[in-house]
PDBQT receptor file of N, H, CA, C and O in Angstrom, charges set to zero:
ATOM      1  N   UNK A   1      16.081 -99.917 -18.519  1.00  0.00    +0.000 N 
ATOM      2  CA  UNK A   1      15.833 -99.285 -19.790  1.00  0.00    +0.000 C 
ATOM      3  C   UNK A   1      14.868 -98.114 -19.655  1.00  0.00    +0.000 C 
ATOM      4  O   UNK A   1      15.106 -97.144 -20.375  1.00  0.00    +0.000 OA
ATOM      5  N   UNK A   2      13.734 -98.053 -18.781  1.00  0.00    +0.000 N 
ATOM      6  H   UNK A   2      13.541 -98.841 -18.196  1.00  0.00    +0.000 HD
ATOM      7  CA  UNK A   2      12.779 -96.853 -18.347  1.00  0.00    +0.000 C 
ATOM      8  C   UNK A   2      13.843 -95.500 -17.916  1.00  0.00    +0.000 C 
ATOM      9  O   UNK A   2      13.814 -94.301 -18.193  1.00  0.00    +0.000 OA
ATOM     10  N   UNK A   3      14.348 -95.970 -17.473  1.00  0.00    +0.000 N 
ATOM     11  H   UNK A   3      14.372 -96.944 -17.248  1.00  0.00    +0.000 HD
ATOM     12  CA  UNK A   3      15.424 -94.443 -17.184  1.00  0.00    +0.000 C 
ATOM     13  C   UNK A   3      16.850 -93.799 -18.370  1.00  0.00    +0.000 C 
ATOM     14  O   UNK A   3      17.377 -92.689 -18.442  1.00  0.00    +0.000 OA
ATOM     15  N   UNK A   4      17.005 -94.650 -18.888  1.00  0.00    +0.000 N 
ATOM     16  H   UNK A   4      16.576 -95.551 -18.829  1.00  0.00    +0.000 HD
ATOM     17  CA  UNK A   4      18.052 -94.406 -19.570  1.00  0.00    +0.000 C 
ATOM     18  C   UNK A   4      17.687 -93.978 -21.003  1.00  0.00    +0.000 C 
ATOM     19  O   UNK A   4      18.274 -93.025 -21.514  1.00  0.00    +0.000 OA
ATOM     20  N   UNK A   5      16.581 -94.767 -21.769  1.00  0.00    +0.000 N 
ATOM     21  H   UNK A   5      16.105 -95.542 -21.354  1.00  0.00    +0.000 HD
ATOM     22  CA  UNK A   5      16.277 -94.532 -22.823  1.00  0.00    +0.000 C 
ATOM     23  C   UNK A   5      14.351 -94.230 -22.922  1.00  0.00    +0.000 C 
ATOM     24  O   UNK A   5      13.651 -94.594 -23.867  1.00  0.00    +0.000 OA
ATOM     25  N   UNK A   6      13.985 -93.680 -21.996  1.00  0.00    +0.000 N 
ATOM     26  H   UNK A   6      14.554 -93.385 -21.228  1.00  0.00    +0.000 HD
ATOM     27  CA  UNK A   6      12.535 -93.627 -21.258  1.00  0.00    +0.000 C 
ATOM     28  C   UNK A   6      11.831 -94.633 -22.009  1.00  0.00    +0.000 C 
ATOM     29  O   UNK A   6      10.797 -94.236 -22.544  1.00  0.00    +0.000 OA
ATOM     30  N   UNK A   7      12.134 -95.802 -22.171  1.00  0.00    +0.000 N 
ATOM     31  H   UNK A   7      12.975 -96.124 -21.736  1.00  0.00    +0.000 HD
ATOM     32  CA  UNK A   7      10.949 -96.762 -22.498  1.00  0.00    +0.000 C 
ATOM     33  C   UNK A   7      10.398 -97.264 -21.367  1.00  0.00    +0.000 C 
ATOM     34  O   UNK A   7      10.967 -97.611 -20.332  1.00  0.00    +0.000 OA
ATOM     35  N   UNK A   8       9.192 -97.279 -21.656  1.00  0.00    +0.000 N 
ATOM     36  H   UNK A   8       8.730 -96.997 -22.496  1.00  0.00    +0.000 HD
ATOM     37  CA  UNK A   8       8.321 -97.899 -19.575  1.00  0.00    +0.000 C 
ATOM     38  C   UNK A   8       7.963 -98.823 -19.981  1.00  0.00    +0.000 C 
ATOM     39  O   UNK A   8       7.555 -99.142 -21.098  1.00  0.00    +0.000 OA
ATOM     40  N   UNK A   9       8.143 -99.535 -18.727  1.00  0.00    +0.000 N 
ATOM     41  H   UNK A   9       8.475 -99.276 -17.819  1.00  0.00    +0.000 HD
ATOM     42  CA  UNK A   9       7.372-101.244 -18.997  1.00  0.00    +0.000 C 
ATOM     43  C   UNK A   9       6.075-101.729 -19.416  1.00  0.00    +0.000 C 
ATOM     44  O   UNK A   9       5.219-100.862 -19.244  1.00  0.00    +0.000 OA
ATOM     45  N   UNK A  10       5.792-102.402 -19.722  1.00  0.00    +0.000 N 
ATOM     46  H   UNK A  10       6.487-103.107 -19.861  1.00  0.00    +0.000 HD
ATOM     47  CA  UNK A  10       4.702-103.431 -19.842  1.00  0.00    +0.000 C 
ATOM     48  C   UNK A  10       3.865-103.490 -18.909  1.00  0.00    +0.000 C 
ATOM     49  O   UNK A  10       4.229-104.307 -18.063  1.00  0.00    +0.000 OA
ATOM     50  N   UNK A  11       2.728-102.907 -18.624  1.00  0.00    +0.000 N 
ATOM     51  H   UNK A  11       2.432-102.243 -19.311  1.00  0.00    +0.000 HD
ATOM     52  CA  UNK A  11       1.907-103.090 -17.662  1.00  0.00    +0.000 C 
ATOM     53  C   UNK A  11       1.441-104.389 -17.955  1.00  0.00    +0.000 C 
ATOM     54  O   UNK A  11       1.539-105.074 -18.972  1.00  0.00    +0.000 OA
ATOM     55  N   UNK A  12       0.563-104.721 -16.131  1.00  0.00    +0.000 N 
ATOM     56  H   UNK A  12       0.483-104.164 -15.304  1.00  0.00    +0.000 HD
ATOM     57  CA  UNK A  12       0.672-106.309 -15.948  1.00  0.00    +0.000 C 
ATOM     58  C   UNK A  12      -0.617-106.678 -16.682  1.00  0.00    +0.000 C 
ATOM     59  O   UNK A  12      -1.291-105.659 -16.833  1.00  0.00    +0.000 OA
ATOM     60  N   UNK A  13      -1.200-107.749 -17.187  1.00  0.00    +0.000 N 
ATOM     61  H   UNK A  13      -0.652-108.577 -17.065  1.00  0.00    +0.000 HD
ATOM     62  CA  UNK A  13      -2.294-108.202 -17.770  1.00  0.00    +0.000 C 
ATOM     63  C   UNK A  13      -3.307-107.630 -16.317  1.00  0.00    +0.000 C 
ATOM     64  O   UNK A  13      -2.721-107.590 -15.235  1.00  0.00    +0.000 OA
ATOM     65  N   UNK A  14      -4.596-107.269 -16.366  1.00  0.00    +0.000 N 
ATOM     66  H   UNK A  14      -5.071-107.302 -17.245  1.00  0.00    +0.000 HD
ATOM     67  CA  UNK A  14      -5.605-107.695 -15.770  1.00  0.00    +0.000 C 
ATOM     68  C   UNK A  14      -6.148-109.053 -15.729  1.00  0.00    +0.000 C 
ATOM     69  O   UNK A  14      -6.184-109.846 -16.670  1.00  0.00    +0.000 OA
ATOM     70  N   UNK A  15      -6.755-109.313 -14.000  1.00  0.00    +0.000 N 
ATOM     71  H   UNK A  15      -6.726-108.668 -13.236  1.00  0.00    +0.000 HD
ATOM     72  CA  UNK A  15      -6.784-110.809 -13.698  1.00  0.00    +0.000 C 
ATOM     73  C   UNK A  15      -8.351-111.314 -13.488  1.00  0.00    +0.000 C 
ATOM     74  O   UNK A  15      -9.094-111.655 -12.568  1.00  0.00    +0.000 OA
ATOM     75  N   UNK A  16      -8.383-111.122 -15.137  1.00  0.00    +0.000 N 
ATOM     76  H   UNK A  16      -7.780-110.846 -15.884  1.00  0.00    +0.000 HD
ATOM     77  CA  UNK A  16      -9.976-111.310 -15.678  1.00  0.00    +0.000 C 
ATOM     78  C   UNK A  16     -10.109-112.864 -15.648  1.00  0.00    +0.000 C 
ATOM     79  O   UNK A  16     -11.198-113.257 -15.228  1.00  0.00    +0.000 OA
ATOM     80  N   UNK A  17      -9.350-113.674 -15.955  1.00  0.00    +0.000 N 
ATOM     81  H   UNK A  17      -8.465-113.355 -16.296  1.00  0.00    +0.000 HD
ATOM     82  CA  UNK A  17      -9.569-114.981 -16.161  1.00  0.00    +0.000 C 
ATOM     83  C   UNK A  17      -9.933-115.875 -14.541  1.00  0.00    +0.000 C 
ATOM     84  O   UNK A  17     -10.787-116.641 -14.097  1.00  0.00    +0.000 OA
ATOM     85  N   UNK A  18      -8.553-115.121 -14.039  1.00  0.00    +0.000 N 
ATOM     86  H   UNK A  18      -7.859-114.499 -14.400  1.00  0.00    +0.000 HD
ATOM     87  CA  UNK A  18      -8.679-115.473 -12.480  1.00  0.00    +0.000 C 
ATOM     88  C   UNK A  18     -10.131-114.928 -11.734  1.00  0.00    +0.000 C 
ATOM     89  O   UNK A  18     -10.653-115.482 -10.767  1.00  0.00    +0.000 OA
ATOM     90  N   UNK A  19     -10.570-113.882 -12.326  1.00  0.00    +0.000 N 
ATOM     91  H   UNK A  19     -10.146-113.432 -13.112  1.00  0.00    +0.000 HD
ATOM     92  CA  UNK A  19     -12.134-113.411 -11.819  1.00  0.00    +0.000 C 
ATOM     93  C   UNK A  19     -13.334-114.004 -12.186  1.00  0.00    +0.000 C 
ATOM     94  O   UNK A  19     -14.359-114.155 -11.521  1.00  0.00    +0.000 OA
ATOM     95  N   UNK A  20     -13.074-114.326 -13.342  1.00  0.00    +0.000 N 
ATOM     96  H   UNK A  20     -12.242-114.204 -13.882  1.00  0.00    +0.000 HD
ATOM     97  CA  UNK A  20     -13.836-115.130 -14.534  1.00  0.00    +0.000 C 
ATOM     98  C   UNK A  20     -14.157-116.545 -13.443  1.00  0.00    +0.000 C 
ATOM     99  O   UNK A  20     -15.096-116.617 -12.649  1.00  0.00    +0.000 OA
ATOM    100  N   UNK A  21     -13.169-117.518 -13.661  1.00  0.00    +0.000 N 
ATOM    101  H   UNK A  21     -12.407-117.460 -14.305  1.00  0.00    +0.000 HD
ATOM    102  CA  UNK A  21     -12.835-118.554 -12.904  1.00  0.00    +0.000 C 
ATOM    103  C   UNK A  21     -13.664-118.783 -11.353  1.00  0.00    +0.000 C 
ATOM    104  O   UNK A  21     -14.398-119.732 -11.078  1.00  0.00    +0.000 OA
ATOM    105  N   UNK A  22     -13.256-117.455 -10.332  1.00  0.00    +0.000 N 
ATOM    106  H   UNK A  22     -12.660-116.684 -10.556  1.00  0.00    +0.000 HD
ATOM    107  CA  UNK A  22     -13.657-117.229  -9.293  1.00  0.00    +0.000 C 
ATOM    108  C   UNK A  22     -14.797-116.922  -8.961  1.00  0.00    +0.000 C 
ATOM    109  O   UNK A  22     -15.361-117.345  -7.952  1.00  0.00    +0.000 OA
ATOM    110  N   UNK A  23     -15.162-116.317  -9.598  1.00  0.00    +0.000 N 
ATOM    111  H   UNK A  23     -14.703-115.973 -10.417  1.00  0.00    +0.000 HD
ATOM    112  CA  UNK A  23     -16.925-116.495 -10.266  1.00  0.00    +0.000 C 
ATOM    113  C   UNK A  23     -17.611-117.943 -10.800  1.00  0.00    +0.000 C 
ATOM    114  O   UNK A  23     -18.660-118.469 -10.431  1.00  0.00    +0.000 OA
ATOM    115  N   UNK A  24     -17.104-118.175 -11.320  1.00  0.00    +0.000 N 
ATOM    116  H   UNK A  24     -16.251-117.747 -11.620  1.00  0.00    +0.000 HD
ATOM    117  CA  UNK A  24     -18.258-119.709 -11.890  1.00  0.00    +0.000 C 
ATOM    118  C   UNK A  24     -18.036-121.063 -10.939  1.00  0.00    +0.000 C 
ATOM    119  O   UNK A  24     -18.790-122.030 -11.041  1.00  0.00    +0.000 OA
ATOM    120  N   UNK A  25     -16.897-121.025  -9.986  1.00  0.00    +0.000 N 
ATOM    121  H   UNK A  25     -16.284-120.239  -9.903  1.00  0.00    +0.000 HD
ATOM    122  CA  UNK A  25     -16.913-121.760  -9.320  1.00  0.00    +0.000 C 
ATOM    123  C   UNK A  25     -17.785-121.150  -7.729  1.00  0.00    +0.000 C 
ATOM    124  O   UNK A  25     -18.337-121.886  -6.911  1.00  0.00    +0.000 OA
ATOM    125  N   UNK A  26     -17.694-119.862  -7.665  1.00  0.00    +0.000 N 
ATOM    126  H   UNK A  26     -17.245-119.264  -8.329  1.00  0.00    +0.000 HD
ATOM    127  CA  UNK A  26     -18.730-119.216  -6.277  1.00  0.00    +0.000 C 
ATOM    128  C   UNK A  26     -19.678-119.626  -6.497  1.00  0.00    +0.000 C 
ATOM    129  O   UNK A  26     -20.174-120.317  -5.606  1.00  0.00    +0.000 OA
ATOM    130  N   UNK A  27     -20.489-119.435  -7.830  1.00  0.00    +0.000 N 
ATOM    131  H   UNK A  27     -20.087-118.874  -8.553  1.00  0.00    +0.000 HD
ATOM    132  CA  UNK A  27     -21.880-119.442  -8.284  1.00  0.00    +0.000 C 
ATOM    133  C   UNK A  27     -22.447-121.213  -8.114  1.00  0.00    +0.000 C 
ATOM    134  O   UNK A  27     -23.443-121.637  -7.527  1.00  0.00    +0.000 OA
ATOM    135  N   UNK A  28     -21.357-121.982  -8.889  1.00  0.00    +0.000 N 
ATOM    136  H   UNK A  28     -20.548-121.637  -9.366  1.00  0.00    +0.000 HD
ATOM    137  CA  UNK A  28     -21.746-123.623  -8.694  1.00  0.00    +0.000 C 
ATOM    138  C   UNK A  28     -21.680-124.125  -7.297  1.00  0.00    +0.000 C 
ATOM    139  O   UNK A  28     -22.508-124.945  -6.902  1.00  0.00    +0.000 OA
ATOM    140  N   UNK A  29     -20.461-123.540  -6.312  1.00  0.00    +0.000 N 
ATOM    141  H   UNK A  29     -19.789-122.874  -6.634  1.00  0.00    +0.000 HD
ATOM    142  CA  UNK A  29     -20.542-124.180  -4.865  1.00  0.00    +0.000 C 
ATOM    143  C   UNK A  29     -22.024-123.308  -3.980  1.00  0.00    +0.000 C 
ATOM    144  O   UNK A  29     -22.569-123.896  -3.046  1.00  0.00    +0.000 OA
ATOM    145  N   UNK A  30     -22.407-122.226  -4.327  1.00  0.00    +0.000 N 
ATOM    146  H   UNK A  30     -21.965-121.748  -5.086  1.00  0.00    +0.000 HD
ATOM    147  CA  UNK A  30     -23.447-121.574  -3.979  1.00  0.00    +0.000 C 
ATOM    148  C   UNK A  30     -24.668-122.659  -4.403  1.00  0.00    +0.000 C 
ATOM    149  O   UNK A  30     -25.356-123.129  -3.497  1.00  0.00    +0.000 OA
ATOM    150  N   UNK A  31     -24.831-122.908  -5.314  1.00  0.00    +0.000 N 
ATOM    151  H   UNK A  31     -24.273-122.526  -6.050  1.00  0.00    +0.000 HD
ATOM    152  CA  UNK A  31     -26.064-123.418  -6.084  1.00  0.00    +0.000 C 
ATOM    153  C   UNK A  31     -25.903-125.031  -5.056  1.00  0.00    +0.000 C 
ATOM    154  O   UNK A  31     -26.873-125.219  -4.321  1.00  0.00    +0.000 OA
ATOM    155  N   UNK A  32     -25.238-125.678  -5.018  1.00  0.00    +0.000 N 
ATOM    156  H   UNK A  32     -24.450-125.525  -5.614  1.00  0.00    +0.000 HD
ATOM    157  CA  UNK A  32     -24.715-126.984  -4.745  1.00  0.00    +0.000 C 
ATOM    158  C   UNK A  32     -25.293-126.775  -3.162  1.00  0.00    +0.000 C 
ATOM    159  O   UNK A  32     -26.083-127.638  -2.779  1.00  0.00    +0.000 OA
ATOM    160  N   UNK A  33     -24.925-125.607  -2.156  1.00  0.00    +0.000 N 
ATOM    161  H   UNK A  33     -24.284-124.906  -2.468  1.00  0.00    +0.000 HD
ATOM    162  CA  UNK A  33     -25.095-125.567  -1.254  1.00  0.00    +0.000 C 
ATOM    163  C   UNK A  33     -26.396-125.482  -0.983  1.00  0.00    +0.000 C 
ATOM    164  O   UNK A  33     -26.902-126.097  -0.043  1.00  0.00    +0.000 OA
ATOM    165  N   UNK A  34     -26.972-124.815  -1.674  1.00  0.00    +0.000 N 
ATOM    166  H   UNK A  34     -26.561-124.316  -2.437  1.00  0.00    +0.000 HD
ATOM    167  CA  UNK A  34     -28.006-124.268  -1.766  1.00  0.00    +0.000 C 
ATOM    168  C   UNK A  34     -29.605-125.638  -1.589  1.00  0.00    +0.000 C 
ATOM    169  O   UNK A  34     -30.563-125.699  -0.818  1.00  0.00    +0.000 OA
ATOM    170  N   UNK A  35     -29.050-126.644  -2.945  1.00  0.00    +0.000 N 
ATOM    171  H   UNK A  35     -28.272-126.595  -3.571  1.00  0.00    +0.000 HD
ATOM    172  CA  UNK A  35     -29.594-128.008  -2.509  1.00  0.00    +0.000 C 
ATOM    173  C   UNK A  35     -28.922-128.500  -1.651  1.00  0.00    +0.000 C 
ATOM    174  O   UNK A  35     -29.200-129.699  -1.671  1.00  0.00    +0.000 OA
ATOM    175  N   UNK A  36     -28.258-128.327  -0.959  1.00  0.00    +0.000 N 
ATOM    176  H   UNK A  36     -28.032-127.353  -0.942  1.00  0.00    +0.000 HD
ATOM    177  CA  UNK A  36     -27.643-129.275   0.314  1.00  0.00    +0.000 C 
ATOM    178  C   UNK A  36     -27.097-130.481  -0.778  1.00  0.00    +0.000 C 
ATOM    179  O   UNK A  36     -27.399-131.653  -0.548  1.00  0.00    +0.000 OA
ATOM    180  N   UNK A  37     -26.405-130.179  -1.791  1.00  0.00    +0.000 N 
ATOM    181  H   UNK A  37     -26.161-129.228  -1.977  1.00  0.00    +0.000 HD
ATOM    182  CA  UNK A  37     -25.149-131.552  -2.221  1.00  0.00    +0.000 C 
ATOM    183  C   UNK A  37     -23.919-131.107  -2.120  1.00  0.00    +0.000 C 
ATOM    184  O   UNK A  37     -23.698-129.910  -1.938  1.00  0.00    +0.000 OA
ATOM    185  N   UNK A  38     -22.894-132.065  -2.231  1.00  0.00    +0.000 N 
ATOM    186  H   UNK A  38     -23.073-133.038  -2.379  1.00  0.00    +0.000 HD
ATOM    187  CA  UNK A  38     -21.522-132.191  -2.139  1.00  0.00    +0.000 C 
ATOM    188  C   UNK A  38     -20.918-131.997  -3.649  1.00  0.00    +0.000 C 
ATOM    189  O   UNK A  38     -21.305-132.674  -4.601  1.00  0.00    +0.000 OA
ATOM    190  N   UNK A  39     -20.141-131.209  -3.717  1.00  0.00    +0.000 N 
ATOM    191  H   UNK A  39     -19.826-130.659  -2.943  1.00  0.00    +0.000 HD
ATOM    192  CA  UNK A  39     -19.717-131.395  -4.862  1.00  0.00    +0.000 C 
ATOM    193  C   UNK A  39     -18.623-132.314  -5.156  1.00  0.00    +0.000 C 
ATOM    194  O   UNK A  39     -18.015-132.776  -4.191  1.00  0.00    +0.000 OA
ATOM    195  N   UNK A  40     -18.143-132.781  -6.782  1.00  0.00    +0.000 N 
ATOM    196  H   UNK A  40     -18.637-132.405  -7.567  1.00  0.00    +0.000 HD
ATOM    197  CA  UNK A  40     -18.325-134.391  -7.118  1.00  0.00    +0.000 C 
ATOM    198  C   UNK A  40     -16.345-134.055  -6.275  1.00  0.00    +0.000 C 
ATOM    199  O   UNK A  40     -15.818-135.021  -5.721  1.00  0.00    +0.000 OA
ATOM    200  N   UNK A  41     -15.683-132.895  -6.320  1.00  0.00    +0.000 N 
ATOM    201  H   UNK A  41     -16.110-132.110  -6.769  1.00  0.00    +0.000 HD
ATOM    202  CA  UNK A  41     -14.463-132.870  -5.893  1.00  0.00    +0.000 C 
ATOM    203  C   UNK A  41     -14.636-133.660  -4.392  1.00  0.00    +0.000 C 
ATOM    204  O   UNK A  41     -14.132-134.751  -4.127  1.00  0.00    +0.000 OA
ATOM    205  N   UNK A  42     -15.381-132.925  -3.576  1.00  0.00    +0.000 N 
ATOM    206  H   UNK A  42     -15.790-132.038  -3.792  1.00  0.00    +0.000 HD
ATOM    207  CA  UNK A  42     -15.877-133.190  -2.063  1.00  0.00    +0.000 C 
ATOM    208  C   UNK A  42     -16.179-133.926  -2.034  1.00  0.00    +0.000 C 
ATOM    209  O   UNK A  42     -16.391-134.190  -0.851  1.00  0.00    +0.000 OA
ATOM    210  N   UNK A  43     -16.557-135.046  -2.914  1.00  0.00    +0.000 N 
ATOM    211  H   UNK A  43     -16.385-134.832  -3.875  1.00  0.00    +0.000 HD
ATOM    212  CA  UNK A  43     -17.433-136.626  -2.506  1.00  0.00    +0.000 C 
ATOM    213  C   UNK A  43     -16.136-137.753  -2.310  1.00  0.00    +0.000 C 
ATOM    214  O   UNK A  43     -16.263-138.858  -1.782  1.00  0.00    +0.000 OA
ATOM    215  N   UNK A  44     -14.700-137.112  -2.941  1.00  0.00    +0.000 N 
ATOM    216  H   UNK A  44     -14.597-136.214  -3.369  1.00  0.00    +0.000 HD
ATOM    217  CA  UNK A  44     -13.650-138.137  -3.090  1.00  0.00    +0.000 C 
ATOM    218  C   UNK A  44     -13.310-138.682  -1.840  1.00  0.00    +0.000 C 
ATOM    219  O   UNK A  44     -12.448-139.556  -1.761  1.00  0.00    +0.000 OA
TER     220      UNK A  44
């Protein structure tokens, strides 16, 4: 449809959530390490 009738696609979402996410779990395994504990996933 971009070529024929020039409508252009949908650009993709930005992967804020996935950054979001990737962030608060760096920050808690950082902190965790930091006291030398296991986190409660790692204790299974």
């Amino acid at each position: 449809m971009d070529v024929r009738l020039g409508i252009s696609r949908p650009s993709t979402p930005p992967y804020t959530l996935n950054s979001a996410v990737d962030n608060l779990l760096k920050n808690e395994f950082d902190l965790l390490r930091k006291n030398g504990e296991a986190h409660e996933l790692m204790k299974k």
